[in-house]
VOGU-3710 file (C-alpha; in Angstrom, 3 decimals, decimal comma):
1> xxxxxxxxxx> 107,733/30,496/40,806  107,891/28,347/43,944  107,894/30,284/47,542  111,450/31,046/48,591  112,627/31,081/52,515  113,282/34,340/51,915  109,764/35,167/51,085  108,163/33,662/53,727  110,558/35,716/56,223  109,526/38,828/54,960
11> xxxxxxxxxx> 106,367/37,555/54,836  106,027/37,108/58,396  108,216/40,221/59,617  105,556/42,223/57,793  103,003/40,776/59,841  104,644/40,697/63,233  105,192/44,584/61,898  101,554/44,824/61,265  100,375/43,556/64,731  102,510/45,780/66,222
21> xxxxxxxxxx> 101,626/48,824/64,585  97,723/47,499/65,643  98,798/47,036/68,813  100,680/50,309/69,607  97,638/52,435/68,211  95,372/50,417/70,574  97,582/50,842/73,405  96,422/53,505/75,549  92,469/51,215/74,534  92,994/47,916/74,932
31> xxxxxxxxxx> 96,225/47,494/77,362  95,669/45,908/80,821  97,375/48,646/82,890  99,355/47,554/85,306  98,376/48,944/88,964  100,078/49,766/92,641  98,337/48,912/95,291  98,024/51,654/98,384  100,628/49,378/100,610  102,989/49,883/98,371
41> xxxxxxxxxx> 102,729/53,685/98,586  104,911/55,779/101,067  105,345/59,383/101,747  107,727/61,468/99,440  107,178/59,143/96,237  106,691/61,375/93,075  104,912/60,697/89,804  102,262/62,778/87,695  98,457/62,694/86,837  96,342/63,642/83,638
51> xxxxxxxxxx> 93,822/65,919/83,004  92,565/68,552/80,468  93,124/72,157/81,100  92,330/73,307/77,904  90,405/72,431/74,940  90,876/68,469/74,481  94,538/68,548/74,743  95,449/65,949/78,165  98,158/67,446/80,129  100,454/65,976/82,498
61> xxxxxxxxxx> 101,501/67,359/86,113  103,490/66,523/88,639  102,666/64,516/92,028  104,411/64,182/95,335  103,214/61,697/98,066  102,075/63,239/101,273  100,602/59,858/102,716  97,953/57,643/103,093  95,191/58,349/106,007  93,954/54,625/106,954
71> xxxxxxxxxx> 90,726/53,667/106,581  89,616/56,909/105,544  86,173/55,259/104,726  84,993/51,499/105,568  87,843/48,869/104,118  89,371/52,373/102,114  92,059/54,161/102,366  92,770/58,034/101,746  96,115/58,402/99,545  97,157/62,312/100,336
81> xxxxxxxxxx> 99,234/64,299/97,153  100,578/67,566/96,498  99,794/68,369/92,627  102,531/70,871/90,920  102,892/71,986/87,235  100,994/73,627/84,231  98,206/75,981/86,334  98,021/74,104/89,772  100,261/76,511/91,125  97,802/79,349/90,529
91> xxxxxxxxxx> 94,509/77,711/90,749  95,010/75,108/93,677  92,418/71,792/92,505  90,024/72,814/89,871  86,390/71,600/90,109  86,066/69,296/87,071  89,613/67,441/87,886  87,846/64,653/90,043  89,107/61,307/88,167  92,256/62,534/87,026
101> xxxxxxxxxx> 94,483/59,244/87,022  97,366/59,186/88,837  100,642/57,452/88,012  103,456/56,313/90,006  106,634/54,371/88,793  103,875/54,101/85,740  101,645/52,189/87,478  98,051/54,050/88,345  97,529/54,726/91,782  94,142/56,005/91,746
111> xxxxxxxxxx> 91,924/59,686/90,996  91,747/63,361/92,696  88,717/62,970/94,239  89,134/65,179/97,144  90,458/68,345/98,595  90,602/71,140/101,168  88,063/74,150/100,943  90,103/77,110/100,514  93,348/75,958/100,819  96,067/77,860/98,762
121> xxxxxxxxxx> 97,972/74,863/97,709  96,427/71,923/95,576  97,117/69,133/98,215  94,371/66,174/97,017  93,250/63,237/98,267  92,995/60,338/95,396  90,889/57,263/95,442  92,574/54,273/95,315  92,198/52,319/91,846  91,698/49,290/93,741
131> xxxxxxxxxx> 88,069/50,548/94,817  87,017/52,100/91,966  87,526/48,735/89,896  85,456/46,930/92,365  82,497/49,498/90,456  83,029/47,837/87,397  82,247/44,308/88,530  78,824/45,409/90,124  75,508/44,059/88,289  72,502/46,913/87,895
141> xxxxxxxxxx> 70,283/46,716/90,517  66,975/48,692/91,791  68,298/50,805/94,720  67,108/53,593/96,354  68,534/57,185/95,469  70,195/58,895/98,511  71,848/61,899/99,114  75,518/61,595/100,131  76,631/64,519/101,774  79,174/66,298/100,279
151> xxxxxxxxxx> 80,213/68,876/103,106  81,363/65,657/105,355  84,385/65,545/107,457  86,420/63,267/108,492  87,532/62,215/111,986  89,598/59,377/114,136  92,299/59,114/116,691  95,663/60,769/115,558  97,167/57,023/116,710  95,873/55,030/113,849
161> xxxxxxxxxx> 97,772/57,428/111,886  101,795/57,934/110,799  102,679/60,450/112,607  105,209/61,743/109,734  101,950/62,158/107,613  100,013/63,908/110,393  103,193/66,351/110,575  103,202/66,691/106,767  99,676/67,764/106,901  99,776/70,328/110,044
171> xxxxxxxxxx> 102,742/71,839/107,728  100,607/72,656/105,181  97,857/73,951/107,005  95,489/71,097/106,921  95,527/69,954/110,450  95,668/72,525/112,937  97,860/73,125/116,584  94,396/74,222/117,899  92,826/71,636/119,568  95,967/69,070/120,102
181> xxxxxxxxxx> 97,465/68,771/123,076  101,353/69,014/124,216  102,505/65,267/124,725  99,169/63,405/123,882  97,784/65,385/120,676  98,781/62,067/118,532  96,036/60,223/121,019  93,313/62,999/120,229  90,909/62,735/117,996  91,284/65,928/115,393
191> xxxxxxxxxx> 89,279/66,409/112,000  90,281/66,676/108,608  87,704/69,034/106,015  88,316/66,543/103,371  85,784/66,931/101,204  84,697/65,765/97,501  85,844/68,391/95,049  82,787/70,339/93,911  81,333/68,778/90,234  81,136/71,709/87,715
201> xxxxxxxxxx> 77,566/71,845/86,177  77,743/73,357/83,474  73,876/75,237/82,614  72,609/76,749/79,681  68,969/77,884/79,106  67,859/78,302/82,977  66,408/81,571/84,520  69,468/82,480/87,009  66,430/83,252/89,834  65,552/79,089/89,029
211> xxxxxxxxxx> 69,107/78,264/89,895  69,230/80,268/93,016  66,071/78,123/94,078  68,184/75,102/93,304  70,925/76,047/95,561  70,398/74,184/98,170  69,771/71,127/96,240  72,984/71,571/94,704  75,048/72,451/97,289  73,994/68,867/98,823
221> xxxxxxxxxx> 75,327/67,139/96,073  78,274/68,737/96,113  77,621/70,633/92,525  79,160/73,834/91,107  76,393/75,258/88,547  77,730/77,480/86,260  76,320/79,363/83,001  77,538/78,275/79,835  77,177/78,177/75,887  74,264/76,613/74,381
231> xxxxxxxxxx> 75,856/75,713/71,616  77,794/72,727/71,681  81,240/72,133/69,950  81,622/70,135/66,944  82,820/66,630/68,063  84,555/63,869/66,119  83,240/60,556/66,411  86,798/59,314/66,918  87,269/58,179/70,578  90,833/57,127/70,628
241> xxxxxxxxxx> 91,388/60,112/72,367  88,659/59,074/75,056  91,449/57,697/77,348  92,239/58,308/81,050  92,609/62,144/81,441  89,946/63,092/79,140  86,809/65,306/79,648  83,578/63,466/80,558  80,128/65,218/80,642  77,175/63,126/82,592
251> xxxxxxxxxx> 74,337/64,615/81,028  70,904/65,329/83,067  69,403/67,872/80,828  69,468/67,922/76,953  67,791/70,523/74,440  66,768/74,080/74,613  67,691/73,602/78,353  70,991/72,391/79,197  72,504/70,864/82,409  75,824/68,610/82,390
261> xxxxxxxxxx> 78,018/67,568/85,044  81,867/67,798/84,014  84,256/65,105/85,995  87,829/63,212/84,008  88,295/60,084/82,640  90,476/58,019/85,229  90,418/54,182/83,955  89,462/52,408/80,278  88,953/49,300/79,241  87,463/48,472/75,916
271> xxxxxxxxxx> 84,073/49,724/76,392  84,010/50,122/79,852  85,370/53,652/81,422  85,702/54,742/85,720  85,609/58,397/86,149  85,323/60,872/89,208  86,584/58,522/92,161  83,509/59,997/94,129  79,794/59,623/93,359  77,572/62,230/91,300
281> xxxxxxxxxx> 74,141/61,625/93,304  75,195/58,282/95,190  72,217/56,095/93,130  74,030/53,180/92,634  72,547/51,884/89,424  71,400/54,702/87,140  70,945/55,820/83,473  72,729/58,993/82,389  74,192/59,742/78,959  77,999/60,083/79,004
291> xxxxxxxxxx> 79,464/62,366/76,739  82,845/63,530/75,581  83,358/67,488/77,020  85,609/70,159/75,582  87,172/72,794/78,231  86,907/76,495/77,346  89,140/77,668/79,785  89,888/77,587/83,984  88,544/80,365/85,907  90,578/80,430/88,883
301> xxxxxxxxxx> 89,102/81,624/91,562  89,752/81,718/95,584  87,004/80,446/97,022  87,581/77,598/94,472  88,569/77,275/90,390  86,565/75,228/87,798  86,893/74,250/84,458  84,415/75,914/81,789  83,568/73,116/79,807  80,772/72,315/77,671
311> xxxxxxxxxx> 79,867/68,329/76,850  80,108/67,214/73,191  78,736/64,027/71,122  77,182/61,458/73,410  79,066/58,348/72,917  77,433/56,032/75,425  76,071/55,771/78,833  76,551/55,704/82,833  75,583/52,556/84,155  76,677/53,006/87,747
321> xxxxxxxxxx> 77,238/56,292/90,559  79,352/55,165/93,283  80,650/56,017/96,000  83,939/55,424/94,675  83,753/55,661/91,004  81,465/56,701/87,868  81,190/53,666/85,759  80,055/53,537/81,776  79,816/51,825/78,507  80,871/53,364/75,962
331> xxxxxxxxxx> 78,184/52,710/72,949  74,818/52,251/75,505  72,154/54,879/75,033  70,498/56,335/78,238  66,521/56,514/78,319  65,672/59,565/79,059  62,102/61,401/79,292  61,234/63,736/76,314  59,476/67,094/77,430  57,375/69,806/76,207
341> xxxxxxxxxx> 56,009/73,064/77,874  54,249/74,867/75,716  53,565/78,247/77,224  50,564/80,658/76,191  50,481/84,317/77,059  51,839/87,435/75,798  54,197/85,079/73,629  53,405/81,395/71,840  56,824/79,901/72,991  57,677/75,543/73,248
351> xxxxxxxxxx> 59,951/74,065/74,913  61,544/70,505/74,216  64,179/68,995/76,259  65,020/65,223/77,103  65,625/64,842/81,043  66,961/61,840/82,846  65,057/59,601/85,323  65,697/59,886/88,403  63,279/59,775/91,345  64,592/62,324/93,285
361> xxxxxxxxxx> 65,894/64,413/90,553  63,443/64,540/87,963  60,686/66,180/89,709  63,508/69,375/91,013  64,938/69,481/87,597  61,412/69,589/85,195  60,517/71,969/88,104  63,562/74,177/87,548  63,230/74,012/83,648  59,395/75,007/83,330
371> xxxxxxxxxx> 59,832/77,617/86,222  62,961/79,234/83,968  61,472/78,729/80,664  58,081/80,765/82,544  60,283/83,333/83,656  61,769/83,584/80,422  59,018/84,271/78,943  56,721/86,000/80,905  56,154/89,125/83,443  58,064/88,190/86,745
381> xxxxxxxxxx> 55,613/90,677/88,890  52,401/91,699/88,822  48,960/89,657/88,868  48,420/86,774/86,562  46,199/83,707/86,740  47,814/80,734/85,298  46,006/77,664/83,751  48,489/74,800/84,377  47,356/71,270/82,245  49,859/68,150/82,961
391> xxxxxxxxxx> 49,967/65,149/80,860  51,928/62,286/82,290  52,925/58,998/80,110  53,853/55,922/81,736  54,961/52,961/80,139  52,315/50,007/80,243  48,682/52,641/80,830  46,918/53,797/77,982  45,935/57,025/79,039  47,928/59,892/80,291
401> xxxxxxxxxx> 47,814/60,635/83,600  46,085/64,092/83,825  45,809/67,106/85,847  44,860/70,348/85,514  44,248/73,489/87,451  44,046/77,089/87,902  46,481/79,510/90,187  46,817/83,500/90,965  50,370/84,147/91,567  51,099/87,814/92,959
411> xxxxxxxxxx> 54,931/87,457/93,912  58,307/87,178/91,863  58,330/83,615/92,144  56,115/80,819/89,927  55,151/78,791/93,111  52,006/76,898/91,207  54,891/74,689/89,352  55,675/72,936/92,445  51,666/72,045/92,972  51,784/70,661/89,195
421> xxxxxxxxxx> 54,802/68,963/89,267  54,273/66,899/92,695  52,496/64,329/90,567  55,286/63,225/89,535  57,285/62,860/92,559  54,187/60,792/93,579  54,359/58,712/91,368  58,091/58,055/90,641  58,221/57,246/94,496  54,421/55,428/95,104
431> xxxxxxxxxx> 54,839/51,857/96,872  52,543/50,038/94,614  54,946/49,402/91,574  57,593/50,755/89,593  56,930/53,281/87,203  58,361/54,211/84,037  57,403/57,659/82,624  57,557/57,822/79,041  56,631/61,299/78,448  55,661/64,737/79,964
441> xxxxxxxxxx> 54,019/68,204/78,421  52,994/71,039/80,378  50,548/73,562/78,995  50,655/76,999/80,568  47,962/79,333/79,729  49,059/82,591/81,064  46,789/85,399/81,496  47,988/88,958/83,086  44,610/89,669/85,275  43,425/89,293/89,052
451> xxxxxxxxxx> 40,575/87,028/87,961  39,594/85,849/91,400  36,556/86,547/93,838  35,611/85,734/97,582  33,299/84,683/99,317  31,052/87,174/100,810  28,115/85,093/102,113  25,504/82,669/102,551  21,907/82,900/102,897  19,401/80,301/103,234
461> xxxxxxxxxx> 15,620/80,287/102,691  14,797/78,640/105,904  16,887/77,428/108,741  14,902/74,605/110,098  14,062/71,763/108,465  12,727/68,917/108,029  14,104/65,255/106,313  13,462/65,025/102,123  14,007/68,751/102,591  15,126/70,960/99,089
471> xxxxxxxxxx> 16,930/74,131/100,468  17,716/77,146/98,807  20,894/78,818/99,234  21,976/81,948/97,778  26,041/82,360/97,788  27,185/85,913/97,189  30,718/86,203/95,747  32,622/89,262/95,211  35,118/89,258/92,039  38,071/91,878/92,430
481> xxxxxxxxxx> 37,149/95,712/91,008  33,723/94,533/90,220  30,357/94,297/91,647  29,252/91,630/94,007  27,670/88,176/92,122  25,113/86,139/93,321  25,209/82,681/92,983  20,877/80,098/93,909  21,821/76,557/94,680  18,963/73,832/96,171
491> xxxxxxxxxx> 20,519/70,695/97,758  17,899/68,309/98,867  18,806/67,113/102,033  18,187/62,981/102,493  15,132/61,139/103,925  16,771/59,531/106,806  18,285/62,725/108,278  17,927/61,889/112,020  15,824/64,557/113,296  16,806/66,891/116,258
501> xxxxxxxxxx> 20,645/66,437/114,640  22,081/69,814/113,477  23,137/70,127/109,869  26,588/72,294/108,875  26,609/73,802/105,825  30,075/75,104/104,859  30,513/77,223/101,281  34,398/77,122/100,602  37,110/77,147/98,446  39,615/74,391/97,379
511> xxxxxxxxxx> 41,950/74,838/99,699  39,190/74,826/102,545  37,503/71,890/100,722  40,660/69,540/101,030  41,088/70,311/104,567  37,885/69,331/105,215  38,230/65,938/103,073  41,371/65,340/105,154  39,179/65,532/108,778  35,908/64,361/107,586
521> xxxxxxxxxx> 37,094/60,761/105,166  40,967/60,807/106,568  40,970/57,102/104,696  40,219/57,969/101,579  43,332/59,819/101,120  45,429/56,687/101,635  44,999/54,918/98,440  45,280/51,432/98,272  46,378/50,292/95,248  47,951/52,209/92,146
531> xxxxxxxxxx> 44,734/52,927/90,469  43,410/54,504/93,738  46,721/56,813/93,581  46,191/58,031/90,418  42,789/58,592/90,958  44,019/60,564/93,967  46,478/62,769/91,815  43,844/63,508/88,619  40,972/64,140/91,614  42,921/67,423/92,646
541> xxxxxxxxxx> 39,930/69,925/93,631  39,645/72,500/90,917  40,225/76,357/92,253  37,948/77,932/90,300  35,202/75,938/92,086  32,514/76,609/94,592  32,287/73,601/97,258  29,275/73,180/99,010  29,759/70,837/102,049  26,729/69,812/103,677
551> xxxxxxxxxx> 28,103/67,975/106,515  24,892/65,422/108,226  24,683/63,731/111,374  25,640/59,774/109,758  28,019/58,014/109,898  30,279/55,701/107,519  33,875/54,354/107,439  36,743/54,157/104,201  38,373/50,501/104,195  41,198/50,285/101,772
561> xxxxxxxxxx> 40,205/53,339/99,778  36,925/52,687/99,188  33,955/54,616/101,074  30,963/52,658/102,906  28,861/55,848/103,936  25,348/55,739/106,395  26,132/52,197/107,858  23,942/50,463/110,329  25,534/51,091/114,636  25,640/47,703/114,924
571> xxxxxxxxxx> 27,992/47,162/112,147  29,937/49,972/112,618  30,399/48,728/115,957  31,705/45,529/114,812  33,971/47,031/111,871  35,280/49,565/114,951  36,929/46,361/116,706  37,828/44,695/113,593  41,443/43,233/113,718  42,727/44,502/110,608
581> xxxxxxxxxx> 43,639/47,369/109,730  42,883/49,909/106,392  39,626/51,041/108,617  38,906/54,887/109,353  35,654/56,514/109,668  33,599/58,574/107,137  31,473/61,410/108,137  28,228/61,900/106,486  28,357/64,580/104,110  26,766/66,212/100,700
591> xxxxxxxxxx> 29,022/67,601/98,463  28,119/69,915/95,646  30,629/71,571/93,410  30,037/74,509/90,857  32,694/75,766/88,491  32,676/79,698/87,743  35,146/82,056/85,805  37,084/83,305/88,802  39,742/81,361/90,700  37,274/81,415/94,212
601> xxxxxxxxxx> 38,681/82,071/97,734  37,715/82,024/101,599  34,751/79,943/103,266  31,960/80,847/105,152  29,618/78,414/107,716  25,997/78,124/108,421  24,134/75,681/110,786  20,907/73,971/109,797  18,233/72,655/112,120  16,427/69,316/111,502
611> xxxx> 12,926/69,679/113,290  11,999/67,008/116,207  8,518/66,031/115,218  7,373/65,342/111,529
//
C-alpha cells in the first residue's frame, strides 16, 4: 500500500507531539531561563521565590521589592525584599533558605542570601543572578583558603542611595533615627547589619563538648551546627526534581560521623547547578560532595529559625565556593580522605569516616571527630595516659608519614589530639609542594593510670674532669605512689674538650628537651626542603624519654637544615659574614636519650669542670 498524504501528516503531528512532550518534561532541566537584570528592578515590584519547607515538596512565597542598595560589594549590587506566605510570617528567614531563586514578571532576579539578625520580619537581601553566573564560567584554580567573615557590616554615605529605599528600610527597623542627623542624615554615613544568613550544619555522631570547641570556628564561617539523625533518608536516583528551590547538602563529613551544610538550589543548567548566593568557606576552587537533602521540619526560633534537614544520595560534586554563588556538577565525585581511629581502652571501638580536603578545615574537623569519638568512648575525668600512633598517606611517598607519642591528660578535655593532629596542618600548608593525603588512621591506646614520674636528681661521680673523660651519672626519678627509681648512665665526654671551659649537664624531659633544641641549633628547626619537614614532624621527642644534654664549649653552625658541628674559628668566621642566608649557629652538645615506662617530667642542671693542665 503506497504512503498516503494523510499518513505522512499524522506521521509528523505525532512527532512534533513527541518533541513536545520531551521538551515540556525537560523544561524546568534544560530551558535557558530568561533573566532581569538589577536596573530593571524598582521598589514596590512583587513576585515570589522557591524553597523547601518541608520534606522535598518546593513551595512558593511571595516577594515585594524594597530596593536595591548600590554597590553593596565591589561592581555588586544589594537587591532588598520583603518575603510573605507559607511560614515566613512566623519564622522571619530560615537558615538553610540561602539560594532560594527569586522570580519577577517570571524572570529570576537572583537568591536570599542575606538578612537582618533578629529582625521580626523576613526582609532579605538577594544576590543578583547576574553575579552568581559569572561563578559558572570560572576555571579551577589553586587558591588559597580564607576566611570571609560572616558577622560583616555594611557601610557608605546615605547619598549614593534612593532615599525612598533608605525610608523603606528605617520603616522597618533596619536603619535607625539614632545616629542621623535633622537636614543632612542622607549625607551621613550609617550602617546596615546585613549579614549572610547563617548555613545550617546539620551533625550527627560528634561529642556535643567537641562542638562547643568548634564554636568559634563556626561562628566565623557563618555556620549553624545542629544535631541530627544518623540515618539518612531513602533517596531516589531521579533528579528531575533537583531544580531551583530544591534542598542541597555540601557534604564535609561522611560515615559514622556526620557533618553537612544545608543551602537551596537557585539556578540549573544541564549538569551544572548555583546555590547559596554567598560562599560556604570562601576557597574558591574546592572539592565537596553535593548531595540532594530532605527537610524534617523548621524550628522557628527568635534568635533565628533553621531548617532540620538531613542530606540524601550524593549525586555529584562542588567545584567552586564563591563569594557569590556555590557552583557544581551534577555526576562528578569529590575525593575525599578515608579515616580510621581505632581506639583501645576499656572498649575495642573503630571509627571510619571519609572527610574532605581542605587545608584549613581538615586538620579542625579530624580533630573534632577523634576528640568526640574519644569522648564517646572513654572516661571524660580522671587520670589516663594515652598512646597516640598517626599514620599519614600522601599520594606519590611510599611510606606513611609516622608519629607517635605518649600523653597524661588530667582535665575534661582530650588536649593531646591537637599535638597529633598538627602534622597534618603542617603538611597540608608546608611551602615545599603540594600535598595530597590519601589516607589517615589514628590508634589510641588508652590506659586509665597516672603512669608518670619526675625528676628528682642528678649525681655525678666526679665533678672535674678531664678531656676523653667517661662520667657516671646516676638520675633518680620518682614515679607517682611508688618508690623513688634510680636510673647509671656514662657519657664519655670528647677528646678535644677545650680545657678550663665549663661543661652543663642538663637531665630533662621532652618538653625541656625541645626548648633547648630551639636555643641551642635554632636552624635546624627550619627545614629546607620537604624531606627535612617530614623528618621534622616523625622526629617529635618521645615523652616517655630521659634526655641527657651535655652541652660543651664548641661551636658549629646549621646551613639549610643540615648541621656542621666543632668547626675550625677561622671558618666560622668566614661562614659568620657569608652573604647568603640559611646560616645559624650550632652549639656543641651530647645528647643521650633513654626510654622508660613512665611518661617523664621536670629537668634538673649540673655544671662540669674541665681541668686546666693534663
Amino acid at each position: 500500500m503506497g504512503i498516503t498524504k494523510k499518513t505522512v501528516v499524522v506521521s509528523v503531528l505525532r512527532m512534533i507531539v513527541f518533541i513536545c512532550v520531551i521538551l515540556t518534561s525537560s523544561l524546568h532541566i534544560a530551558m535557558a531561563i530568561e533573566i532581569m537584570n538589577v536596573d530593571d528592578i524598582t521598589p514596590g515590584m512583587k513576585g515570589y521565590g522557591k524553597t523547601v519547607f518541608s520534606g522535598k515538596r518546593i513551595e512558593v512565597f511571595n516577594i515585594e521589592v524594597l530596593g536595591v542598595l548600590k554597590n553593596w560589594e565591589a561592581r555588586s549590587d544589594m537587591i532588598l525584599i520583603k518575603m510573605t506566605g507559607g511560614p515566613l510570617n512566623k519564622t522571619g528567614i530560615i537558615a538553610g533558605m540561602s539560594g532560594s531563586p527569586v522570580y519577577i514578571n517570571n524572570k529570576l532576579v537572583g537568591a536570599v542570601s542575606h538578612g537582618w539578625s533578629f529582625a521580626k520580619e523576613a526582609i532579605a537581601g538577594v544576590t543578583p543572578i547576574g553575579i552568581m553566573m559569572d561563578v559558572l564560567k570560572m576555571e579551577p584554580q589553586v587558591e588559597e583558603p580564607t576566611l570571609v567573615r560572616k558577622d560583616n557590616t555594611w557601610s557608605a554615605p546615605l547619598g549614593i542611595q534612593d532615599s525612598k529605599v533608605i525610608n523603606k528600610l528605617i520603616s522597618h527597623g533596619m536603619v535607625f533615627e539614632e545616629g542621623l542627623p535633622g537636614n543632612n542624615r542622607f549625607q551621613q554615613p550609617f550602617t546596615i547589619n546585613l549579614v549572610p544568613i547563617r548555613t545550617p550544619l546539620m551533625v550527627s555522631g560528634f561529642d556535643n563538648r567537641s562542638l562547643k570547641r568548634m564554636n568559634s570556628l563556626f561562628s566565623k564561617l557563618g555556620w549553624f551546627p545542629s544535631q541530627s539523625s544518623r540515618d539518612r533518608v531513602n533517596a531516589s536516583t531521579n533528579l528531575s526534581g533537583f531544580v531551583p528551590g530544591a534542598s542541597v547538602a555540601a557534604e564535609i563529613i561522611r560515615g559514622d560521623l556526620n557533618a553537612s551544610a544545608i543551602g537551596t538550589v537557585t539556578y540549573r543548567e544541564g549538569n551544572n547547578i548555583l546555590a547559596f548566593g554567598h560562599p560556604l568557606i570562601q576557597t574558591g576552587t574546592t572539592d565537596l560532595p553535593m548531595a540532594t537533602a530532605y527537610v524534617y521540619t523548621i524550628l522557628a526560633s527568635q534568635s533565628g529559625s533553621v531548617k532540620m534537614a538531613v542530606p540524601e544520595e550524593i549525586i555529584g560534586r562542588i567545584t567552586q565556593d564563591r563569594r557569590s554563588a556555590l557552583a557544581g556538577k551534577i555526576g562528578e565525585y569529590a575525593q575525599m580522605i578515608p579515616c580510621q581511629v581505632d581506639i583501645k581502652g576499656s572498649l575495642n571501638v573503630k571509627y571510619n569516616f571519609d572527610i574532605i580536603h581542605n587545608k584549613l578545615l581538615t586538620p579542625n574537623l579530624v580533630q573534632m571527630a577523634v576528640e568526640s569519638a574519644l569522648l564517646a568512648t572513654e572516661k571524660s575525668i580522671g587520670e589516663k595516659l594515652v598512646n597516640l600512633k598517626l599514620d599519614i598517606n600522601i599520594a606519590g611517598r611510599e611510606e606513611p608519614v609516622t608519629v607517635e607519642n605518649v600523653y597524661y591528660e588530667s582535665g575534661l578535655s582530650w588536649f593531646p589530639i591537637y599535638n597529633i593532629t598538627q602534622p597534618i596542618t603542617t603538611l597540608l600548608n608546608n611551602k615545599f609542594q603540594p600535598v595530597r593525603i590519601k589516607s589517615i588512621k589514628l590508634v589510641a591506646d588508652i590506659l586509665e593510670a597516672k603512669n608518670i614520674a619526675s625528676i628528682e636528681n642528678v649525681r655525678v661521680s666526679k665533678k672535674w674532669v678531664n678531656p676523653g673523660d667517661e662520667i657516671s651519672l646516676n638520675v633518680s626519678l620518682k614515679p607517682f605512689t611508688q618508690e623513688s627509681v634510680s636510673i647509671p648512665l656514662k657519657i664519655k665526654l670528647p677528646d678535644d674538650v677545650t680545657r678550663g671551659s665549663t661543661i652543663r649537664v642538663t637531665v630533662c624531659d621532652a618538653n625541656h628537651s625541645q626548648m633547648l633544641e630551639s636555643t641551642g641549633a635554632p636552624g635546624r628547626l627550619i627545614p629546607a626542603n620537604f624531606e627535612q619537614l617530614i623528618t621534622n614532624i616523625e622526629e617529635v621527642e618521645n615523652n616517655k624519654n630521659l634526655i641527657i644534654r651535655v652541652r660543651l664549649n664548641k661551636r658549629g653552625l646549621t646551613y639549610m637544615g643540615e648541621d656542621f658541628p666543632s668547626l675550625p674559628n677561622s671558618f666560622l668566621n668566614i661562614m659568620s659574614l657569608s652573604n647568603q642566608s640559611g646560616i645559624a649557629r650550632l652549639r656543641g652538645e651530647i645528647v643521650k636519650r633513654v626510654q622508660t615506662n613512665w611518661l617523664i617530667t621536670g629537668k634538673q642542671t649540673i655544671n662540669l669542670f674541665v681541668e686546666n693542665n693534663g
